[in-house]
N, C-alpha and C positions, 0 to 999 in steps of 0.2 A: 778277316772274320771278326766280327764283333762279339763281346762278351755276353754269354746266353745265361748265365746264371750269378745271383751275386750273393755272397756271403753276410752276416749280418753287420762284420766288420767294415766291410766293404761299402755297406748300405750308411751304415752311421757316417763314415767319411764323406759319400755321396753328398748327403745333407745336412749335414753338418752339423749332426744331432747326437744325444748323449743317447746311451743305451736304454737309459730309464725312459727318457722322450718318447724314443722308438718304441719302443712296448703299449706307454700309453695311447699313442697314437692309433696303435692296433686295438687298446681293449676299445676305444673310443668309437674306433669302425670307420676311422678317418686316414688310417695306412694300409694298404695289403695285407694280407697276411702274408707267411711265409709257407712255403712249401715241404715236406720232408718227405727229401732226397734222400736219406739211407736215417737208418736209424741213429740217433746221436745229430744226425747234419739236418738244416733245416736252410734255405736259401730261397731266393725272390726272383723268378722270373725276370727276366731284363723288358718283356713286354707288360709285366703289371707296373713293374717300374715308370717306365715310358708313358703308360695309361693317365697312370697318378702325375704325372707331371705335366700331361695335356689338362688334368683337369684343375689343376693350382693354375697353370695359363691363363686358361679361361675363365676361371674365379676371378683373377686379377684383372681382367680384362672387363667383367661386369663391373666387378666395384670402379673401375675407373672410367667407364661409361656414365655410370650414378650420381658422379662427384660432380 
């Protein structure tokens, strides 16, 4: 069973990004936001995850079409 939910610690790991990053990233509108799961916890979808990561693919994929 794959992991359905991911922590923010989790998420920094993921990509390998500092907490300040991750934030900005979100107030930017360029990361998911997060979800809250109980009060206090706040955690990311493993399919927004996934989403966002088809869509850096395909970024990558224009700009190297372009060059």
């Amino acid at each position: 069973m794959s992991k359905t939910w991911w922590h923010r610690n989790e998420v920094k790991e993921r990509y390998r990004i500092s907490e300040a990053t991750l934030y900005r990233m979100i107030r930017q509108g360029s990361f998911p936001k997060p979800t809250k799961i109980t009060p206090g916890r706040n955690s990311w979808h493993a399919a927004a995850l996934d989403e966002y990561d088809q869509k850096l693919i395909a970024e990558s994929e224009e700009a190297s079409d372009g060059s």
